[in-house]
C-alpha positions in Angstrom: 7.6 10.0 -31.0 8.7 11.0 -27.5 6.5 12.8 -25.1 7.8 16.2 -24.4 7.0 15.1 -20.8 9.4 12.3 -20.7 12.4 14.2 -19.5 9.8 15.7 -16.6 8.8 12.5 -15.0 10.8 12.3 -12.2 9.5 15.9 -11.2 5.8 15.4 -12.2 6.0 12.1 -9.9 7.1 14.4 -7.2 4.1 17.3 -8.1 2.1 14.3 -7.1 3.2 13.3 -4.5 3.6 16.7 -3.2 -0.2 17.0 -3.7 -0.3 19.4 -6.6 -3.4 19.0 -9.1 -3.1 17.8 -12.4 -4.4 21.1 -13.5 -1.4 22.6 -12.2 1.2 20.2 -13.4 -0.9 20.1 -16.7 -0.1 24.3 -16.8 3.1 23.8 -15.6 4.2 22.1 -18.3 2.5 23.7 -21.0 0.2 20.4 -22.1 -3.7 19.5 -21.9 -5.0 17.2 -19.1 -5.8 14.9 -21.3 -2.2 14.5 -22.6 -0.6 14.4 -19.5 -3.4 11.9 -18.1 -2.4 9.7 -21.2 1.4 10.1 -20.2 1.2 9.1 -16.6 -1.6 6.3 -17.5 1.4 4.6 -19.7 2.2 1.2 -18.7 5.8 2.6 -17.7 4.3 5.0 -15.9 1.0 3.7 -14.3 2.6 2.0 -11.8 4.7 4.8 -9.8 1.6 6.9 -11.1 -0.5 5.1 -8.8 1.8 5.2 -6.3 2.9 8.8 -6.3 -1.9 9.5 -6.0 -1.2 7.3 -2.8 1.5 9.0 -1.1 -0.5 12.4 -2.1 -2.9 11.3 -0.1 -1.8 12.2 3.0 -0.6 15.9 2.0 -4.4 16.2 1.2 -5.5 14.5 4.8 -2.8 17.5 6.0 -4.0 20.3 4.5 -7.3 19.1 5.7 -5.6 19.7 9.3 -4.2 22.8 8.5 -6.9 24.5 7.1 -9.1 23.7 10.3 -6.2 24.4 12.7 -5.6 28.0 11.2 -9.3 29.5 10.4 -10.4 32.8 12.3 -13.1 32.4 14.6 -15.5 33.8 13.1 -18.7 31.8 12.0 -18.1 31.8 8.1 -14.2 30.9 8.3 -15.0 28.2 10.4 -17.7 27.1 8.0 -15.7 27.6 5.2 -12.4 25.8 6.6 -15.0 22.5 7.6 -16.0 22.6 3.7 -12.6 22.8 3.1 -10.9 19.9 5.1 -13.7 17.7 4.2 -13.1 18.1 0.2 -9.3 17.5 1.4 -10.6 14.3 3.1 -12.1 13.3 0.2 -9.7 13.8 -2.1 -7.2 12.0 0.4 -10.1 9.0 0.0 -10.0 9.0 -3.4 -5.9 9.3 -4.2 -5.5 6.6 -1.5 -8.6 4.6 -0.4 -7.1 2.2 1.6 -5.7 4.0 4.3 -8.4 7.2 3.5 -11.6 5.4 2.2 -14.7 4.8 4.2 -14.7 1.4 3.3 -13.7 -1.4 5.8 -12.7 -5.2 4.5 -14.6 -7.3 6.5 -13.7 -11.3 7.0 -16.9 -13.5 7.0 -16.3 -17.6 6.5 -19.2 -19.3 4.7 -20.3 -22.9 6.3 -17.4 -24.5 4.8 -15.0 -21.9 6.5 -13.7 -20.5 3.5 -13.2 -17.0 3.7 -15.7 -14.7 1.8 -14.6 -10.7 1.6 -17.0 -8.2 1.1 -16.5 -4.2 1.3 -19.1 -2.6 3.6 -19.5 1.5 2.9 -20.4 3.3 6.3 -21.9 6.5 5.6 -20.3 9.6 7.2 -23.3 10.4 8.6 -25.9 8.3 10.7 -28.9 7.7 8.5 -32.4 9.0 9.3 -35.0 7.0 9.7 -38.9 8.2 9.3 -40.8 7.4 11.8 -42.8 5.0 9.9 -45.0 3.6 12.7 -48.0 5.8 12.6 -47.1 6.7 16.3 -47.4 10.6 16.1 -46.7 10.8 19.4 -42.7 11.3 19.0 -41.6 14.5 16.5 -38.1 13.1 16.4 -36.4 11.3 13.6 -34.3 7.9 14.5 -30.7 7.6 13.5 -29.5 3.6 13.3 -27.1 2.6 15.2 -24.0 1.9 12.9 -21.6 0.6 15.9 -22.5 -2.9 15.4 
């Protein structure tokens, strides 16, 4: 039986890629999220799926901008525009990791020089160390340094 999405993929595609939510293109179109997360998970879909969530990605890094570029000065805009672009970041990280993700592809070659990859995760914010010493002395925490 044919999806009644079917005849809709070409502008679903483009919802995506436009960064709309699937909540919205799920209301749009009159059907669950489930059944439209079953449509575009099809193995004739999956595919320009995936690529419409990575081209989305950057309408999300730009709405990020925008929403910082056009907040009122005032203490709580501001506050709330920062929340804002970084859910917009992170949503940009998650539709399209590669170019948005925190995580760098780093080369190391074993003894034999073969190549090993390995995916390091750098937090987006310096960790804090305790000052574990017993030195009293010093009331401040220590970040690392993560520019190694």
């Amino acid at each position: 039986m044919p999806s009644k999405l079917q005849p809709h993929i070409e502008e679903i595609l483009s919802d995506l890629q436009d960064g709309k939510t699937f909540r919205a293109i799920s209301k749009v179109y009159g059907v669950t999220l489930s059944t439209l997360h079953e449509f575009l998970n099809k193995p004739e879909h999956s595919a320009r799926t995936q690529n419409a969530l990575a081209i989305s990605a950057s309408a999300y890094a730009d709405k990020g901008e925008e929403v910082l570029l056009n907040a009122k000065a005032d203490r709580i805009e501001i506050q709330r525009a920062r929340e804002l672009a970084q859910h917009y970041r992170w949503m940009a990280g998650k539709r399209n990791p590669k170019k948005y993700g925190e995580a760098s592809l780093i080369k190391i070659a074993d003894s034999q020089g073969q190549n090993i990859q390995q995916n390091i995760l750098f937090p987006a914010s310096p960790i804090i160390m305790p000052n574990v010493s017993g030195d009293d002395s010093s009331q401040e925490d220590k970040s690392t340094d993560q520019t190694d």
